[in-house]
LUMDOVEX-824029 format. One record per residue (C-alpha): residue in one letter; x negated, y negated, z negated; residue number from 1. Coordinates in steps of 0.001 Angstrom, whole numbers. Layout:
ATOM residuo       X       Y       Z num
ATOM       A       X       Y       Z NUM
...
This chain:
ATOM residuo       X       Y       Z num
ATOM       X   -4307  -30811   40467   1
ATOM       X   -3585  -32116   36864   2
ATOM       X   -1162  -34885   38136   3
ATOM       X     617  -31715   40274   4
ATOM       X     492  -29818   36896   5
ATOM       X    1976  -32648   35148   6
ATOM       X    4465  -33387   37867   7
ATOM       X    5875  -30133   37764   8
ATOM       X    6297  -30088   34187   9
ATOM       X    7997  -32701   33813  10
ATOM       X   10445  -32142   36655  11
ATOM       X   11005  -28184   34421  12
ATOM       X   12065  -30448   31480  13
ATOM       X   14461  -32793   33238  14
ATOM       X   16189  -29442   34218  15
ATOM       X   16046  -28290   30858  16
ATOM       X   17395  -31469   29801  17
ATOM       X   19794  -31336   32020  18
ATOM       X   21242  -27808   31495  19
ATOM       X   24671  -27916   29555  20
ATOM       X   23862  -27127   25745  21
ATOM       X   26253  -25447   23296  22
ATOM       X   27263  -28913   22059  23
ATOM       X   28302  -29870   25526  24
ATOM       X   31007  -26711   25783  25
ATOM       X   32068  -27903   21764  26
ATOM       X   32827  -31274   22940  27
ATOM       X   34322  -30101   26124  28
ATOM       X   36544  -27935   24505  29
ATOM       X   37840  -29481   21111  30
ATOM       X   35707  -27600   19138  31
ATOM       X   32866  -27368   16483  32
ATOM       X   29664  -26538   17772  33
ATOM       X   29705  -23634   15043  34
ATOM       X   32800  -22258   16738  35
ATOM       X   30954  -22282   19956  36
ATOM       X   28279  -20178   18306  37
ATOM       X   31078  -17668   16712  38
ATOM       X   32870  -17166   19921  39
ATOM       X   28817  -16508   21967  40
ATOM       X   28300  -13655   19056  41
ATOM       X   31240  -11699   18985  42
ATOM       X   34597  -13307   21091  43
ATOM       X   36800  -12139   18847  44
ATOM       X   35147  -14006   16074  45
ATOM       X   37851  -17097   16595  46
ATOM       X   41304  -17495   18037  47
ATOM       X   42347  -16161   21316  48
ATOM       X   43505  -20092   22096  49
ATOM       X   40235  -21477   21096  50
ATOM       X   38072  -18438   23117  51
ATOM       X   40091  -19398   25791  52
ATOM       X   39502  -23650   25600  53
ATOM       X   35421  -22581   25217  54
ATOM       X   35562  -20215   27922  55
ATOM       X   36960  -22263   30109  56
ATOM       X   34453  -25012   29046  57
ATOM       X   31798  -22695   29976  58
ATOM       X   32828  -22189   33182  59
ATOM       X   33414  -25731   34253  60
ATOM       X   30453  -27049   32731  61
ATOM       X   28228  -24183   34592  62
ATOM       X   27219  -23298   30703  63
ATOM       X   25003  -20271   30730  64
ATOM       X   23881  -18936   26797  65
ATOM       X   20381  -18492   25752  66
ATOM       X   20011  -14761   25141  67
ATOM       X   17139  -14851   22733  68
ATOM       X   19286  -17405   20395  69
ATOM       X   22872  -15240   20822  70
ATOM       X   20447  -12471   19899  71
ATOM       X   18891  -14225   16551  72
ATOM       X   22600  -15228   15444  73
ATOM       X   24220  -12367   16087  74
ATOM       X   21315   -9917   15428  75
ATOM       X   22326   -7923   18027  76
ATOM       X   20604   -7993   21327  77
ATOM       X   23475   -5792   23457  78
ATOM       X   20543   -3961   25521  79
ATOM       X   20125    -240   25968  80
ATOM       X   17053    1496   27122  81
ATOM       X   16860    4761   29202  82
ATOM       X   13663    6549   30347  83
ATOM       X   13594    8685   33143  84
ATOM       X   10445   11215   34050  85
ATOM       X   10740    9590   37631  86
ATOM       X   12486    7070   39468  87
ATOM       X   11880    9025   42658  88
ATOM       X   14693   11114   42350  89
ATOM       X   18038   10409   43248  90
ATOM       X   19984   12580   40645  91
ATOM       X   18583   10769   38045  92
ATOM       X   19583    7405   39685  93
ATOM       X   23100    8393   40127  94
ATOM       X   23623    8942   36346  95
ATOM       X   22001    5709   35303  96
ATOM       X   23912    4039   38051  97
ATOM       X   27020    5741   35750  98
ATOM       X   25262    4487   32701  99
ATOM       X   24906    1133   33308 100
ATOM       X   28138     508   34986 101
ATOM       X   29619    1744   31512 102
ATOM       X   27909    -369   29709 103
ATOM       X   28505   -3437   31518 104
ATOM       X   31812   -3143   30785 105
ATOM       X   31308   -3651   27428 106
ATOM       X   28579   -6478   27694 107
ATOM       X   25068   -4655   27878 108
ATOM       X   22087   -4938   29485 109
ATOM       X   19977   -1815   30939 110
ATOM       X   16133   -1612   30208 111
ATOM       X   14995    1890   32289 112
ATOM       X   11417    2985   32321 113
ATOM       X    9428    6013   33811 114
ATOM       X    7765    8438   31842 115
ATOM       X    6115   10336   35339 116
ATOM       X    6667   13733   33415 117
ATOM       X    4195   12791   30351 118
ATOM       X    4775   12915   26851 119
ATOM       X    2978   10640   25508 120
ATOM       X    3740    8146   28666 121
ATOM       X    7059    8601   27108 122
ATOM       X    6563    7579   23495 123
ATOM       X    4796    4126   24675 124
ATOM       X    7812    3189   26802 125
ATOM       X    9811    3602   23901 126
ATOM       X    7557    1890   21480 127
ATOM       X    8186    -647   23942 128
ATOM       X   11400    -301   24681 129
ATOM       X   12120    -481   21074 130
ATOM       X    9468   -3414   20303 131
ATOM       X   12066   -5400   22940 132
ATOM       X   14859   -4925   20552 133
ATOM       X   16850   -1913   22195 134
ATOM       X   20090    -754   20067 135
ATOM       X   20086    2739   21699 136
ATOM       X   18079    4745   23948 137
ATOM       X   19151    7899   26509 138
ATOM       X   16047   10200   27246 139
ATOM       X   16241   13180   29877 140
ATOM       X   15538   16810   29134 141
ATOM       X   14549   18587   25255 142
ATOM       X   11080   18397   25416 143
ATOM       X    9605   15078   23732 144
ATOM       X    7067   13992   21607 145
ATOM       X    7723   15042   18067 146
ATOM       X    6543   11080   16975 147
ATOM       X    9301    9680   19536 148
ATOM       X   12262   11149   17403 149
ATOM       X   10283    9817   13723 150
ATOM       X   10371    6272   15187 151
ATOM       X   14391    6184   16630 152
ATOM       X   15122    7726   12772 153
ATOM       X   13105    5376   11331 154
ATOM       X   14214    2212   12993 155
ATOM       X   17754    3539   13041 156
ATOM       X   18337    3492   16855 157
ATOM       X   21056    5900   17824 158
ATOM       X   19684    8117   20776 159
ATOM       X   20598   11159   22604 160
ATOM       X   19233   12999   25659 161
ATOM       X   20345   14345   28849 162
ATOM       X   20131   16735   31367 163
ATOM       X   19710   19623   29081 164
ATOM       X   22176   21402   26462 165
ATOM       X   19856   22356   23685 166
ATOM       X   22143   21792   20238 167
ATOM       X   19941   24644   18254 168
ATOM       X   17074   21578   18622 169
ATOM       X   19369   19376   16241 170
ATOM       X   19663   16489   18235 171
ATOM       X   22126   14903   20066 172
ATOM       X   22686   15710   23856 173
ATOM       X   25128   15928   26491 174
ATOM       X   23912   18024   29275 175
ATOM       X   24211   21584   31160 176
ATOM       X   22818   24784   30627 177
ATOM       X   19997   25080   32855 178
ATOM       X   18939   28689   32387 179
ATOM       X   22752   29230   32877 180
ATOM       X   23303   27923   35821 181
ATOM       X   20592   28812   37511 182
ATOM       X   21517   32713   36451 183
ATOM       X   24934   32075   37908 184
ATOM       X   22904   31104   41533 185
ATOM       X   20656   34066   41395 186
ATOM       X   23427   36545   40416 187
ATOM       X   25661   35088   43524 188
ATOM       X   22696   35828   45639 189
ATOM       X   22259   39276   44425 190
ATOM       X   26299   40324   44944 191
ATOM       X   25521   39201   48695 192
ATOM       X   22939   41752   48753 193
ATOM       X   19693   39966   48647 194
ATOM       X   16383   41725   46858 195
ATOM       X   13400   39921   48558 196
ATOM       X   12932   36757   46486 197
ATOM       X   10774   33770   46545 198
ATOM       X   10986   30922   44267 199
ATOM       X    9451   27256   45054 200
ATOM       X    9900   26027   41431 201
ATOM       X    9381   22270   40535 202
ATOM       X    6013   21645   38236 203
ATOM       X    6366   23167   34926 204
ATOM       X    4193   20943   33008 205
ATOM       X    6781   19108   30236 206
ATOM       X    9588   19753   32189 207
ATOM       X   12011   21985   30117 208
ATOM       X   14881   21859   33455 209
ATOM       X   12011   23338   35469 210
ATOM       X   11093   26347   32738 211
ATOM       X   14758   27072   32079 212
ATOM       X   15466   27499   36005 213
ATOM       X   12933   29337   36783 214
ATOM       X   13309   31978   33502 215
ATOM       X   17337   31781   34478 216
ATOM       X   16454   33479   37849 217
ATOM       X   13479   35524   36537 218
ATOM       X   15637   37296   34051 219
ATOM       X   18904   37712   36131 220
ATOM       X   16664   39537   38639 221
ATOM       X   14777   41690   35847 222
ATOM       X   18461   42868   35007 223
ATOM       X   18873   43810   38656 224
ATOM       X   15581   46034   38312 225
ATOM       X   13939   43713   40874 226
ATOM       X   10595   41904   40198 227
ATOM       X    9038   38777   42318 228
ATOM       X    5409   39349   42895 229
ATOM       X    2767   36176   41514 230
ATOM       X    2204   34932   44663 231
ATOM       X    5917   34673   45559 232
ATOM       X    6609   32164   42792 233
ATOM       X    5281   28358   43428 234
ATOM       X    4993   25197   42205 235
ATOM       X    4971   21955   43568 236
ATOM       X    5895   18370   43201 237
ATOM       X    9956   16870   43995 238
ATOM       X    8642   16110   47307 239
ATOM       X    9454   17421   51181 240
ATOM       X    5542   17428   52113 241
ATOM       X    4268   19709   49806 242
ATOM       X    7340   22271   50188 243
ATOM       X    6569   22467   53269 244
ATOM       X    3630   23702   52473 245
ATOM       X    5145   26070   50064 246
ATOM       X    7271   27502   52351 247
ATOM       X    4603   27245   55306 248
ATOM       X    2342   29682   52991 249
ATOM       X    5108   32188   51981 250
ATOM       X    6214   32151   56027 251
ATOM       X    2276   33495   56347 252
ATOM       X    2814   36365   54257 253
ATOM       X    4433   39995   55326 254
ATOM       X    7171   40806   54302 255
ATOM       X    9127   37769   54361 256
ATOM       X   11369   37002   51694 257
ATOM       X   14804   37309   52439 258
ATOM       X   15925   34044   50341 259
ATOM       X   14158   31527   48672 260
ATOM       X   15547   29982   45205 261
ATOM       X   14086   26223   45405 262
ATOM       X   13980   24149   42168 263
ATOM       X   15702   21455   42969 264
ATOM       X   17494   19942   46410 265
ATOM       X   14525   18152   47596 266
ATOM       X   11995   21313   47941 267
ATOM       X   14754   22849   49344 268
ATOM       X   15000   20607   52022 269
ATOM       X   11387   20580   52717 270
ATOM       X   11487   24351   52587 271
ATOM       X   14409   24553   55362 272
ATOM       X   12046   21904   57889 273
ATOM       X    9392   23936   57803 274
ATOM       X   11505   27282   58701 275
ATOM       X   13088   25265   61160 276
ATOM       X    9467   24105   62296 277
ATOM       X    8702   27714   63012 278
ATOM       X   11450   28730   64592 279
ATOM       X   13213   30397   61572 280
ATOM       X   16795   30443   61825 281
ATOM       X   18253   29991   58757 282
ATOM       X   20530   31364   57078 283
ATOM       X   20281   34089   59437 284
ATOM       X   16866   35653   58696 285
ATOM       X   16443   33683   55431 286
ATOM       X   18785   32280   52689 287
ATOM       X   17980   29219   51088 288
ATOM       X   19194   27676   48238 289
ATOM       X   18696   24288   46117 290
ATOM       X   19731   22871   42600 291
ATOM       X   21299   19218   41723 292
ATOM       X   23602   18257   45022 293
ATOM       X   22103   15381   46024 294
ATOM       X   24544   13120   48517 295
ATOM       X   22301   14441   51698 296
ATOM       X   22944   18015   50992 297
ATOM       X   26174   18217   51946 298
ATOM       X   25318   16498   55363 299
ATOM       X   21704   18546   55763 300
ATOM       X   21971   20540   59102 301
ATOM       X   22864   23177   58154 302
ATOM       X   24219   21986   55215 303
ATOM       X   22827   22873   51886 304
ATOM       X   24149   25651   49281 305
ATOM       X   22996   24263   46133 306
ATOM       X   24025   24110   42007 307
ATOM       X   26127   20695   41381 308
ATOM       X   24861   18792   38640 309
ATOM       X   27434   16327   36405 310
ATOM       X   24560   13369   36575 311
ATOM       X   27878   10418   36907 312
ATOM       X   29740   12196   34308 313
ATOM       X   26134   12563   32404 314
ATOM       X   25748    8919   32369 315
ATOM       X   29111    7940   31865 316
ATOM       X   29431   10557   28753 317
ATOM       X   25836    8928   27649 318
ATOM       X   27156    5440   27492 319
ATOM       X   30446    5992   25519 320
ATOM       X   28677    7921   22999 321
ATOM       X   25759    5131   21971 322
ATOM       X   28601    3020   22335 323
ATOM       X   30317    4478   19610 324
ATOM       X   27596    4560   17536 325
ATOM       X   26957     950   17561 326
ATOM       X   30460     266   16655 327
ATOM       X   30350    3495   13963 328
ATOM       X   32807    5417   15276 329
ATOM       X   32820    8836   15866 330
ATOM       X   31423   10285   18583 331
ATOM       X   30857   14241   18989 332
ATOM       X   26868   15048   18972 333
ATOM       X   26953   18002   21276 334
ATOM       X   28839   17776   24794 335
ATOM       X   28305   20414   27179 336
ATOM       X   28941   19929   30758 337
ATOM       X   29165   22290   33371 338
ATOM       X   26864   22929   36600 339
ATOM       X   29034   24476   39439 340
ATOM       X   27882   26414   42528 341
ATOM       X   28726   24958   45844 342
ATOM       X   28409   27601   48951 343
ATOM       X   27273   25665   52242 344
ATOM       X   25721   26944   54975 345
ATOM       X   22370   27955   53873 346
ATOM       X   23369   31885   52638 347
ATOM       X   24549   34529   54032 348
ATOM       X   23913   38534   53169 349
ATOM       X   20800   38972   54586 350
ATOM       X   19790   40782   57427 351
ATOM       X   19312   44288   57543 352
ATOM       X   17019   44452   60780 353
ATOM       X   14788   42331   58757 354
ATOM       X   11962   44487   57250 355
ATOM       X   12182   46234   53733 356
């Protein structure tokens, strides 16, 4: 085992011998060692003939920079962290899909962690993230741990989040109005004549999206003199199993509801397999409605009315403004997006046979 051991250490250091060093692409291309340095830190550090000899010396040579070394000369590590309360959701990979794209246009490398809707999960991914030597960070939603925003200040890190529009807070985000647009849903559902509502929220626990939805439909309906009873309104996890559920228990219950508001695409889908499971044609004797737009909602049979949420334009916005910040230019703190309403084939006015 030790002569294996041996064997196979000493085979990793011929290839690290081997490898093409910095002095290698100086000799190849004309140039000082020093120069080859300059042009690894910042390109535009030397001559646009000279980038173009080392380049080129790179390339041939097969030359490929140690990152922890670029990072030590340059002080600058060019990586951006983003934390997400789940990875299980597609919105939230479509914007960080936007995100990173953005920023590898510009040379940076992603870091993402998962929070899984916790607080103080949060604040050690950070610590982390900012123990690796992040230059920025993009967090989702308002609600975070006070200690999270004392260490970005304190450390300098330029940071914003996402998801929500909250400028009263006083810190940066680009997002949508959640209670907003989810007021906008409701009210479109009233003016086709609906009154029976049940809502199959998402978990309320830290999740500031959730609370705002939920209070945006609450409150357009108080407005409208109409009041969901306790057991109407439900919780449950971003997942089709247990909204089933939700919808199999408020299915079990007389009267039915003659819509249910879902809290994000997901439930909703689970909610429209279980009608169909029972023989509920929908949108015929119930309405049902989601939030976000996934890509499957639009192809859902039938397809799915839902709020559209701006994640690409989210993650794109994101980008360009840490961006900025790293290079000190200006970038506006407060960018509000808007969520539209997209009508599928999931509502209708309901159906007046149906009981009062």
């Amino acid at each position: 085992m030790a002569k294996e051991i041996a064997s196979s250490r000493k085979r990793l250091q011929k290839r690290v011998s081997d490898s093409p060093k910095a002095e290698d692409v100086a000799r190849e291309a004309g140039v000082s060692t020093a120069t080859v340095s300059r042009y690894l830190a910042n390109q535009s550090s030397v001559s646009e003939k000279r980038g173009a000899l080392i380049q080129k010396a790179i390339e041939a040579l097969g030359y490929i920079p140690h990152g922890a070394a670029q990072a030590l000369a340059s002080q600058r590590t060019k990586t951006i962290g983003v934390i997400v309360p789940t990875l299980d959701n597609a919105i939230f990979a479509e914007g960080i899909q936007a995100f990173q794209r953005r920023l590898q246009e510009k040379g940076f490398t992603l870091f993402i962690a998962s929070s899984d809707y916790s607080l103080d999960e949060e604040l050690a991914q950070a610590e982390r993230l900012v123990t690796r030597g992040v230059e920025g960070l993009m967090l989702v939603g308002s609600e975070h741990h006070p200690q999270l925003f004392d260490i970005l200040e304190k450390k300098q890190i330029p940071y914003l989040y996402t998801w929500s529009y909250k400028p009263e807070l006083g810190h940066p985000c680009i997002g949508f109005n959640n209670h907003q647009a989810s007021a906008r849903l409701t009210q479109y559902l009233l003016d086709l004549g609906h009154k029976d509502f049940a809502v199959v929220s998402g978990i309320l626990h830290f999740n500031d999206r959730t609370k705002d939805r939920l209070e945006g439909c609450l409150d357009t309906l108080e407005k409208a003199g109409i009041s969901i009873p306790k057991e109407s309104i439900m919780e449950c996890r971003y997942d089709l199993s247990e909204s089933r559920q939700m919808m199999k228990k408020l299915l079990a219950r007389e009267p039915k509801p003659s819509v249910v508001v879902c809290g994000n695409d997901v439930i909703a889908m689970g909610v429209l397999l279980e009608a169909q499971h029972q023989g509920i044609k929908i949108p015929e004797e119930i309405s049902v409605v989601g939030f976000d737009d996934l890509a499957l909602s639009s192809h859902f049979q039938p397809a799915l009315t839902t709020m559209h949420v701006p994640s690409k334009e989210m993650g794109q916005r994101a980008a360009d403004y840490l961006l900025a910040r790293l290079e000190d230019e200006h970038a506006s703190e407060h960018q509000e997006l808007e969520a539209k309403l997209v009508v599928r084939e999931t509502t209708t006015k309901p159906n007046k046979k149906a009981p009062a």
